[in-house]
PDB file of N, H, CA, C and O in Angstrom:
ATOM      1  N   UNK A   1     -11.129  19.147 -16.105  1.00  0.00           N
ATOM      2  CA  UNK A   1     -12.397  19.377 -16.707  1.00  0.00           C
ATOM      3  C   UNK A   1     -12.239  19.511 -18.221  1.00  0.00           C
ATOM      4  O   UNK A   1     -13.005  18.875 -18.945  1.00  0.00           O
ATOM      5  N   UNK A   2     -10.905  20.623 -18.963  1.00  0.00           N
ATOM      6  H   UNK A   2     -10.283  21.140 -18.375  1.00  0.00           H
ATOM      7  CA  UNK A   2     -10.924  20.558 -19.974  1.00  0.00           C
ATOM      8  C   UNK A   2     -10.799  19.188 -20.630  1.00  0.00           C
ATOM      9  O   UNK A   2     -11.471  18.924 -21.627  1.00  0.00           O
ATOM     10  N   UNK A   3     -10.086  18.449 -20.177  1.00  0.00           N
ATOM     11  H   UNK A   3      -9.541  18.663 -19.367  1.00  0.00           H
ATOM     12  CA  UNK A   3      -9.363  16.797 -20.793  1.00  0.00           C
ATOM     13  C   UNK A   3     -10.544  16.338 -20.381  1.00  0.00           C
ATOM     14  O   UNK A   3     -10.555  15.584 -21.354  1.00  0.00           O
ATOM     15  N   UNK A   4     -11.699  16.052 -19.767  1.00  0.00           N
ATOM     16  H   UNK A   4     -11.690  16.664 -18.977  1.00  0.00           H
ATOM     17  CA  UNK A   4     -12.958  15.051 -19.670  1.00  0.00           C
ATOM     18  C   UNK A   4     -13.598  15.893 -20.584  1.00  0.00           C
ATOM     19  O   UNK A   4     -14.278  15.211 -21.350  1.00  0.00           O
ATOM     20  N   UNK A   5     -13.690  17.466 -20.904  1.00  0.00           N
ATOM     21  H   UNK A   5     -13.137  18.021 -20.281  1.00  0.00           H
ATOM     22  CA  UNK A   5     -14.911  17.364 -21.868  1.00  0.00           C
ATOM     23  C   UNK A   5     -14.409  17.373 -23.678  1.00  0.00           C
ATOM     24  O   UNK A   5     -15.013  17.041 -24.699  1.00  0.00           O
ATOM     25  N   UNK A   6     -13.271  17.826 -23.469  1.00  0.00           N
ATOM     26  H   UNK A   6     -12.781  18.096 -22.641  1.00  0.00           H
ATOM     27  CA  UNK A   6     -12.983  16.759 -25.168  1.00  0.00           C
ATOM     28  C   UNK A   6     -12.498  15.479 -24.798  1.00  0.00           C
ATOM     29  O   UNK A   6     -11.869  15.351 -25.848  1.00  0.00           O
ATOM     30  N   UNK A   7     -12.312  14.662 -24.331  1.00  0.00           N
ATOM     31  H   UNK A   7     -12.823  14.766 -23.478  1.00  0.00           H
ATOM     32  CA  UNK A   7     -12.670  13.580 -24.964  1.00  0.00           C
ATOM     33  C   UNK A   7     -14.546  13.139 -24.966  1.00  0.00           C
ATOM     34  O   UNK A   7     -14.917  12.059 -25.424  1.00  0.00           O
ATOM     35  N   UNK A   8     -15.062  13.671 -24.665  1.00  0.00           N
ATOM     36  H   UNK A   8     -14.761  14.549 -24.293  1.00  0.00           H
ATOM     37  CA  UNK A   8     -16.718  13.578 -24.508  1.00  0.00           C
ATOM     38  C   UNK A   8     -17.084  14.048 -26.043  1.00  0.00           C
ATOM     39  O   UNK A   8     -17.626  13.323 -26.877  1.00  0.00           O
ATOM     40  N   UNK A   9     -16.607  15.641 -26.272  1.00  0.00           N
ATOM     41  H   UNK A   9     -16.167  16.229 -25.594  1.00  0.00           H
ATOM     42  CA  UNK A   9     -17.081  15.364 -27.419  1.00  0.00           C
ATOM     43  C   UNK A   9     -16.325  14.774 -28.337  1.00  0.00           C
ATOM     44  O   UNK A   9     -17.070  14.229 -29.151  1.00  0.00           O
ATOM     45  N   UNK A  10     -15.154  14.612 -28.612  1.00  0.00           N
ATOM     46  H   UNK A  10     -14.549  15.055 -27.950  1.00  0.00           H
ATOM     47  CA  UNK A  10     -14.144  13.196 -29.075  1.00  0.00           C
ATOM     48  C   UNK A  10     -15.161  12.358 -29.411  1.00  0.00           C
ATOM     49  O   UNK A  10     -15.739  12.421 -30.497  1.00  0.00           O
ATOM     50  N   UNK A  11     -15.419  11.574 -28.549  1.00  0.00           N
ATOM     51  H   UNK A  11     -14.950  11.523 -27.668  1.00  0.00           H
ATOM     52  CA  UNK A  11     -16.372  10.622 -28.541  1.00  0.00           C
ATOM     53  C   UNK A  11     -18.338  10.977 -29.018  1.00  0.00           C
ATOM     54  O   UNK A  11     -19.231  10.129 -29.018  1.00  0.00           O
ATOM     55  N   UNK A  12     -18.448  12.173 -29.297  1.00  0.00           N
ATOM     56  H   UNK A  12     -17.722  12.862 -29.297  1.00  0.00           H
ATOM     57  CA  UNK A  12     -19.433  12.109 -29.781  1.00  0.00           C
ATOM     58  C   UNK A  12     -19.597  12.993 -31.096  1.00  0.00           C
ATOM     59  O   UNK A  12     -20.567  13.217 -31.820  1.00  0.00           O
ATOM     60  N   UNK A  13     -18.515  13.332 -31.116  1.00  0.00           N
ATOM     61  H   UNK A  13     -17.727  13.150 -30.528  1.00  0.00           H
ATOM     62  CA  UNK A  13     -17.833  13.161 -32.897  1.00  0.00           C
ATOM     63  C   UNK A  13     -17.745  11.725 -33.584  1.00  0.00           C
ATOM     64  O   UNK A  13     -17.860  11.504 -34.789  1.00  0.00           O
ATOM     65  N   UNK A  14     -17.541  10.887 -32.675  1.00  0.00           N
ATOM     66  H   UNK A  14     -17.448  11.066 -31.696  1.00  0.00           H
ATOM     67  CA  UNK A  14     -17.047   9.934 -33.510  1.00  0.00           C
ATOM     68  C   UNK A  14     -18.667   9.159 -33.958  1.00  0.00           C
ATOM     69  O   UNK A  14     -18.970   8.473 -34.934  1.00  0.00           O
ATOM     70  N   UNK A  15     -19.406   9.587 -32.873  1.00  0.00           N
ATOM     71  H   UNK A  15     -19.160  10.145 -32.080  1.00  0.00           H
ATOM     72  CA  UNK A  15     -20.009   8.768 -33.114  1.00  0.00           C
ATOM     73  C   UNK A  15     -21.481   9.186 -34.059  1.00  0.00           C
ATOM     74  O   UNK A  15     -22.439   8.498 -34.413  1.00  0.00           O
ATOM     75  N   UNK A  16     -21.145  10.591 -34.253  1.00  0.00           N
ATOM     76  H   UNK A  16     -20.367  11.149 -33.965  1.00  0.00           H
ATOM     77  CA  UNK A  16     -21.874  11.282 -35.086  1.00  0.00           C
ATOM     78  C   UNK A  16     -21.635  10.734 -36.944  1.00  0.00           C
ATOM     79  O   UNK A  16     -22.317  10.614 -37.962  1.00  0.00           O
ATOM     80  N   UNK A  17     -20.076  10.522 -36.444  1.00  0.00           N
ATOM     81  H   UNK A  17     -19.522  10.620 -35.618  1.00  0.00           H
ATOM     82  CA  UNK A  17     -19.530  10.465 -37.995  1.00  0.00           C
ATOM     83  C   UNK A  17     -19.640   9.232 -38.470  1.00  0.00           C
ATOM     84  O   UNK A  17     -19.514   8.977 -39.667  1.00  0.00           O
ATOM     85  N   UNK A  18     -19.877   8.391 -37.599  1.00  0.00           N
ATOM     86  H   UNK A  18     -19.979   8.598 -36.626  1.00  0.00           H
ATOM     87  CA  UNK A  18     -20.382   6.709 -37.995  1.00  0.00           C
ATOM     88  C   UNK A  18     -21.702   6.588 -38.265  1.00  0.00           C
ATOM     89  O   UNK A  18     -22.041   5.823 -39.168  1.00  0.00           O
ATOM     90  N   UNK A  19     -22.439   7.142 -37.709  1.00  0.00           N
ATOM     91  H   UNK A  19     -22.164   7.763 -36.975  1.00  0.00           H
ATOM     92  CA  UNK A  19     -24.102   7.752 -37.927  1.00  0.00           C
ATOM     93  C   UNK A  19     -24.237   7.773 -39.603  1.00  0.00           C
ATOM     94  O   UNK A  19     -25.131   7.207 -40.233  1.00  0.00           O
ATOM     95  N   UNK A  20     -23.076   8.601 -40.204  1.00  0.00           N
ATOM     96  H   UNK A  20     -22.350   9.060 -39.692  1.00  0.00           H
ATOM     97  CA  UNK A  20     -23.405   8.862 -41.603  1.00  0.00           C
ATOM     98  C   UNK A  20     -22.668   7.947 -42.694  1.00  0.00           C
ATOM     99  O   UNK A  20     -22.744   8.211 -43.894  1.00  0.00           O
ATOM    100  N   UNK A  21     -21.921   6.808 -42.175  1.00  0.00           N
ATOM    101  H   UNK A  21     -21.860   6.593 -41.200  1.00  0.00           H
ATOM    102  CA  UNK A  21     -21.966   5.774 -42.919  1.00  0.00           C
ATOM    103  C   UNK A  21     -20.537   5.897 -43.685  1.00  0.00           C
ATOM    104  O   UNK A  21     -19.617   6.469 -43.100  1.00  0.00           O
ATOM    105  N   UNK A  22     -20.339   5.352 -45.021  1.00  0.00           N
ATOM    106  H   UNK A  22     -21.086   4.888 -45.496  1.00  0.00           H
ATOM    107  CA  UNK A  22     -19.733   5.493 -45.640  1.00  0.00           C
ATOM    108  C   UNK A  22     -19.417   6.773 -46.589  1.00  0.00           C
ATOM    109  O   UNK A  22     -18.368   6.775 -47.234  1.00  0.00           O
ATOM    110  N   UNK A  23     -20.259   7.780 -46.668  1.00  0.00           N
ATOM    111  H   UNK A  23     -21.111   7.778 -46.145  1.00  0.00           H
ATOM    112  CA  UNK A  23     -20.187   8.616 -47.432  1.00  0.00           C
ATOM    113  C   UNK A  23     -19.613  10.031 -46.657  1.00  0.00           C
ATOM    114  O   UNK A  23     -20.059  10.428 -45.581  1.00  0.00           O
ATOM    115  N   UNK A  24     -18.550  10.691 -47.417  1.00  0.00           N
ATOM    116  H   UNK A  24     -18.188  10.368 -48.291  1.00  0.00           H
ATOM    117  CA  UNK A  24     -18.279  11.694 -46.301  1.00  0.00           C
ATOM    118  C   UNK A  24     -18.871  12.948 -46.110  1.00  0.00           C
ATOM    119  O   UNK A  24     -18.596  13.472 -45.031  1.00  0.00           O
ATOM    120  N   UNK A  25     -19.809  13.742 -47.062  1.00  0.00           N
ATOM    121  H   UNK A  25     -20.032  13.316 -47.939  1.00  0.00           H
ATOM    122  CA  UNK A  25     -20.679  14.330 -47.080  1.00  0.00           C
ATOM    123  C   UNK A  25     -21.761  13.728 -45.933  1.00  0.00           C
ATOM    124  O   UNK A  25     -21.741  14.206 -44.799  1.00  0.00           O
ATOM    125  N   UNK A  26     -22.576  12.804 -46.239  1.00  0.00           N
ATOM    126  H   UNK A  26     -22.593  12.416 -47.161  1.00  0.00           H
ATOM    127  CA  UNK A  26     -23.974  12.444 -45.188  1.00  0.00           C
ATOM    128  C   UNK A  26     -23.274  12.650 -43.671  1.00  0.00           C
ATOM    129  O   UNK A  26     -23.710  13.457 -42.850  1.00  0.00           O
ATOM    130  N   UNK A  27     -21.740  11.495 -43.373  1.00  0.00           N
ATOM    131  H   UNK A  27     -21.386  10.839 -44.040  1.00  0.00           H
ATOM    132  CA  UNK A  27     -20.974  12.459 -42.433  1.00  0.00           C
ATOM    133  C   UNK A  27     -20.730  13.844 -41.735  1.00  0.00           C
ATOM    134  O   UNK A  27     -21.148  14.173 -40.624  1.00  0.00           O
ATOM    135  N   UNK A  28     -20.280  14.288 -42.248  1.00  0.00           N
ATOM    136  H   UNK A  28     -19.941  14.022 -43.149  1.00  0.00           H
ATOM    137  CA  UNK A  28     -20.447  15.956 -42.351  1.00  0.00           C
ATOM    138  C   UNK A  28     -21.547  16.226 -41.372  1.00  0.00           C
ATOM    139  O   UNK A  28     -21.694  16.359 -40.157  1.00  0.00           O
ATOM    140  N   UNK A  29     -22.409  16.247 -42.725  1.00  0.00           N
ATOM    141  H   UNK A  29     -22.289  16.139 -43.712  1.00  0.00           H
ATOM    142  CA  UNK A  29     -24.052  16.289 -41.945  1.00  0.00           C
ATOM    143  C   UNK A  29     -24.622  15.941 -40.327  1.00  0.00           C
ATOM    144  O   UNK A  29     -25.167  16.449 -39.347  1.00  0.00           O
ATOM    145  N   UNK A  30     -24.331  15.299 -40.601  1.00  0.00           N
ATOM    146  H   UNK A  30     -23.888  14.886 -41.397  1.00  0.00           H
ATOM    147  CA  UNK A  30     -24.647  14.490 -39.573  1.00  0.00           C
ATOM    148  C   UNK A  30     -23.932  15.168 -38.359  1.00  0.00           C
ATOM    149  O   UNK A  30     -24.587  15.539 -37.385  1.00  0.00           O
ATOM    150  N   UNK A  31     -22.500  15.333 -38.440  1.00  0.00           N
ATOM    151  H   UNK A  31     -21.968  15.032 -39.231  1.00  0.00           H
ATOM    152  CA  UNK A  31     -21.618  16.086 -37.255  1.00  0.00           C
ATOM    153  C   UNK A  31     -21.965  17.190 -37.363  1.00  0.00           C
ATOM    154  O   UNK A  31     -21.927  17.697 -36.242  1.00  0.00           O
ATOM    155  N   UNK A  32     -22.387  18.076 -38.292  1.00  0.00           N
ATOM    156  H   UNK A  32     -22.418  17.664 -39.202  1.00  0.00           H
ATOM    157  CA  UNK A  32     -23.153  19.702 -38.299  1.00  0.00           C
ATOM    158  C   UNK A  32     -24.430  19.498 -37.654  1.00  0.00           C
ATOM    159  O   UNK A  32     -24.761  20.099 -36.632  1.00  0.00           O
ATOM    160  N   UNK A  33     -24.872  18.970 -38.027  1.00  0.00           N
ATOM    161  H   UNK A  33     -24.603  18.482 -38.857  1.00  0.00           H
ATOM    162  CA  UNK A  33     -26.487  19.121 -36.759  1.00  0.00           C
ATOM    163  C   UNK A  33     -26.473  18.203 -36.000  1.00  0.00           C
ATOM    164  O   UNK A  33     -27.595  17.982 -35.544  1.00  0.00           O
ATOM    165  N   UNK A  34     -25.327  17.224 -35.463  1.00  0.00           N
ATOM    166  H   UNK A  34     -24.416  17.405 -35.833  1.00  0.00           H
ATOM    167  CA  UNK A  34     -25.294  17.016 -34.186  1.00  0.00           C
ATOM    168  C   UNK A  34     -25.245  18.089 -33.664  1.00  0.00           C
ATOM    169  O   UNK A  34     -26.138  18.452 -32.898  1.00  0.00           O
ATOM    170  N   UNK A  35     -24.094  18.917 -33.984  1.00  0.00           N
ATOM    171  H   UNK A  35     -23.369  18.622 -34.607  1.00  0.00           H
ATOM    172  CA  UNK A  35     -23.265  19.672 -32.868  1.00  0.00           C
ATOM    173  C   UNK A  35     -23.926  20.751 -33.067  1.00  0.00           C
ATOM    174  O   UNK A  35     -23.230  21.741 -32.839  1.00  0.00           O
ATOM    175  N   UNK A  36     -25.013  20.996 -33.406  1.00  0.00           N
ATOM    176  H   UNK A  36     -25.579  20.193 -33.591  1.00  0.00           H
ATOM    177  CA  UNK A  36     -25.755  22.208 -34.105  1.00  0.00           C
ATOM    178  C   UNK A  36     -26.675  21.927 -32.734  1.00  0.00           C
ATOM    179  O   UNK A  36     -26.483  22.551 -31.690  1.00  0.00           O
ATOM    180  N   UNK A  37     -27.802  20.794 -32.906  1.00  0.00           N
ATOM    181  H   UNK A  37     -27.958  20.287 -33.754  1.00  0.00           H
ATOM    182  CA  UNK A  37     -28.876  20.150 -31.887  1.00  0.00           C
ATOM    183  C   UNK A  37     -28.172  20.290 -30.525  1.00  0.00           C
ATOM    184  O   UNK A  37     -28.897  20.802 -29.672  1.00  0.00           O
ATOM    185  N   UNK A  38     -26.836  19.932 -30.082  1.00  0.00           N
ATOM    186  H   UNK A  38     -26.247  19.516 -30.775  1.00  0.00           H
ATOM    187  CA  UNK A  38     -26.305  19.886 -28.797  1.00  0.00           C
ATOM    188  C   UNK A  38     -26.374  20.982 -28.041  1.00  0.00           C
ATOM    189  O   UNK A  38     -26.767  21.081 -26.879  1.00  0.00           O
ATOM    190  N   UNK A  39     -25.736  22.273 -29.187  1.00  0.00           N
ATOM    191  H   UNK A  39     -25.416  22.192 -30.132  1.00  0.00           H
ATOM    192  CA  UNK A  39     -25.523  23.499 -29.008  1.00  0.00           C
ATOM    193  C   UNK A  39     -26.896  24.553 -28.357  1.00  0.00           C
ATOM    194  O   UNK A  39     -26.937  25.463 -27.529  1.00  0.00           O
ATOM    195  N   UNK A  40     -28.141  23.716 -29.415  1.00  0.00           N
ATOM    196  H   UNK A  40     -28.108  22.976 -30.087  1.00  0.00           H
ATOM    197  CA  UNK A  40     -29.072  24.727 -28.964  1.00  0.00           C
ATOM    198  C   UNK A  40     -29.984  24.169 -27.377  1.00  0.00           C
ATOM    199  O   UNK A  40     -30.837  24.724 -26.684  1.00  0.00           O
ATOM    200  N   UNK A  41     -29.410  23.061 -27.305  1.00  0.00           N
ATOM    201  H   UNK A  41     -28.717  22.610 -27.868  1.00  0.00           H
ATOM    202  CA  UNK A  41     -30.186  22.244 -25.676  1.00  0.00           C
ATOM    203  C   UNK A  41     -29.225  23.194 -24.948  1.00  0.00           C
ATOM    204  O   UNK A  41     -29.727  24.097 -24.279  1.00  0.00           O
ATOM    205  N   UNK A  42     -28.150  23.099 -25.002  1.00  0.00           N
ATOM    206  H   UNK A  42     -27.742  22.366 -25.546  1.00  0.00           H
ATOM    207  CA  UNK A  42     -27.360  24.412 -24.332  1.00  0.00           C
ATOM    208  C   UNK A  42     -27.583  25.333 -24.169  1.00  0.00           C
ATOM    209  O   UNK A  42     -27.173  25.787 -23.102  1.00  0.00           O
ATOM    210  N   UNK A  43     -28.314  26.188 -25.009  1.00  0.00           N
ATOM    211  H   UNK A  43     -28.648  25.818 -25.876  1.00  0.00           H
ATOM    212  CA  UNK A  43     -28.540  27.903 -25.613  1.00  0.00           C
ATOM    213  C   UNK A  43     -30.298  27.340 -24.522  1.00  0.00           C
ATOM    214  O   UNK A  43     -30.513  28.249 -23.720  1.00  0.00           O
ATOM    215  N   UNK A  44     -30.942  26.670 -24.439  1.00  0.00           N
ATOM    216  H   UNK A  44     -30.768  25.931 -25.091  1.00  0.00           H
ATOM    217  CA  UNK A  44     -32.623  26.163 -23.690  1.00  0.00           C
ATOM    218  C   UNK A  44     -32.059  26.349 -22.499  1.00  0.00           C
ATOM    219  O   UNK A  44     -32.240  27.429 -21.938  1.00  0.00           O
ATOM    220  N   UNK A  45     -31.194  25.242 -21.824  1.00  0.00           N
ATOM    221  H   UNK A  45     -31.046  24.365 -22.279  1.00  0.00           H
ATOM    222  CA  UNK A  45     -30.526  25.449 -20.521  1.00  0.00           C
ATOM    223  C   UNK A  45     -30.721  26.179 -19.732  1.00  0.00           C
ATOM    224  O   UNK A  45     -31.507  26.293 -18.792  1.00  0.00           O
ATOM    225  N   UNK A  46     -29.246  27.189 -20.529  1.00  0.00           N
ATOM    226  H   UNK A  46     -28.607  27.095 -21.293  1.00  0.00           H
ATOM    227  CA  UNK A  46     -28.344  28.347 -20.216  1.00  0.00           C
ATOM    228  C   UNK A  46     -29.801  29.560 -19.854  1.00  0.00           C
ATOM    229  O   UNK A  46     -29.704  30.546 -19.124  1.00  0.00           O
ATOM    230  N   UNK A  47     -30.593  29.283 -20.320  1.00  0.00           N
ATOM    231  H   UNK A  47     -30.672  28.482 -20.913  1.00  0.00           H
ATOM    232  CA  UNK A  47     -32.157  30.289 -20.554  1.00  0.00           C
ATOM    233  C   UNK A  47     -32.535  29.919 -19.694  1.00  0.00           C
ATOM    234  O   UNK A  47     -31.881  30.470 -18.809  1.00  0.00           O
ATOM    235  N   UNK A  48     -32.879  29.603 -19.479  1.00  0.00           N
ATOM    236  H   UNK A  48     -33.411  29.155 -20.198  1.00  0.00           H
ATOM    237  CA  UNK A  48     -33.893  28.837 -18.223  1.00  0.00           C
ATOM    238  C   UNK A  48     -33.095  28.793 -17.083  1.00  0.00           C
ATOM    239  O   UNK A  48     -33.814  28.603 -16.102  1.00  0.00           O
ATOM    240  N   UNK A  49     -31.986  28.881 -16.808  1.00  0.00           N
ATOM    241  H   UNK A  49     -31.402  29.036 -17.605  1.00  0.00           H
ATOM    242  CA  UNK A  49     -31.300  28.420 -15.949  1.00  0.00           C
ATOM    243  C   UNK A  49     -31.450  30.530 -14.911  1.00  0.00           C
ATOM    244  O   UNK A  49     -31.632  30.884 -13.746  1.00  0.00           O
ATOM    245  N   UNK A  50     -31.195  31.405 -16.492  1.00  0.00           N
ATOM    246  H   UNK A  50     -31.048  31.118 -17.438  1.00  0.00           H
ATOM    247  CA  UNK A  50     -31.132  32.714 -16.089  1.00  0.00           C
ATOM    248  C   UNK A  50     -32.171  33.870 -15.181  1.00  0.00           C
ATOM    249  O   UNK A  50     -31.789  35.025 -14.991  1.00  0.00           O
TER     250      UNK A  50
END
């Protein structure tokens, strides 16, 4: 389980960081509120689920 869920987010790092192009700042960005947005569908879930 651990080895399937990094490479998942592996893979959605990567694809966050292509999102922001050439610049490594807009990058950044882009992987901070991905993983920011992912986090809080998690935090909705985890609530609802309780």
């Amino acid at each position: 389980m651990l080895t399937m869920s990094t490479a998942f987010c592996a893979a959605v790092a990567g694809l966050l960081v292509n999102l922001g192009g050439s610049s490594v700042i807009t990058s950044a960005r882009w992987l901070l509120f991905g993983f920011a947005a992912i986090s809080a569908l998690g935090l909705l879930t985890a609530r609802r689920a309780a």
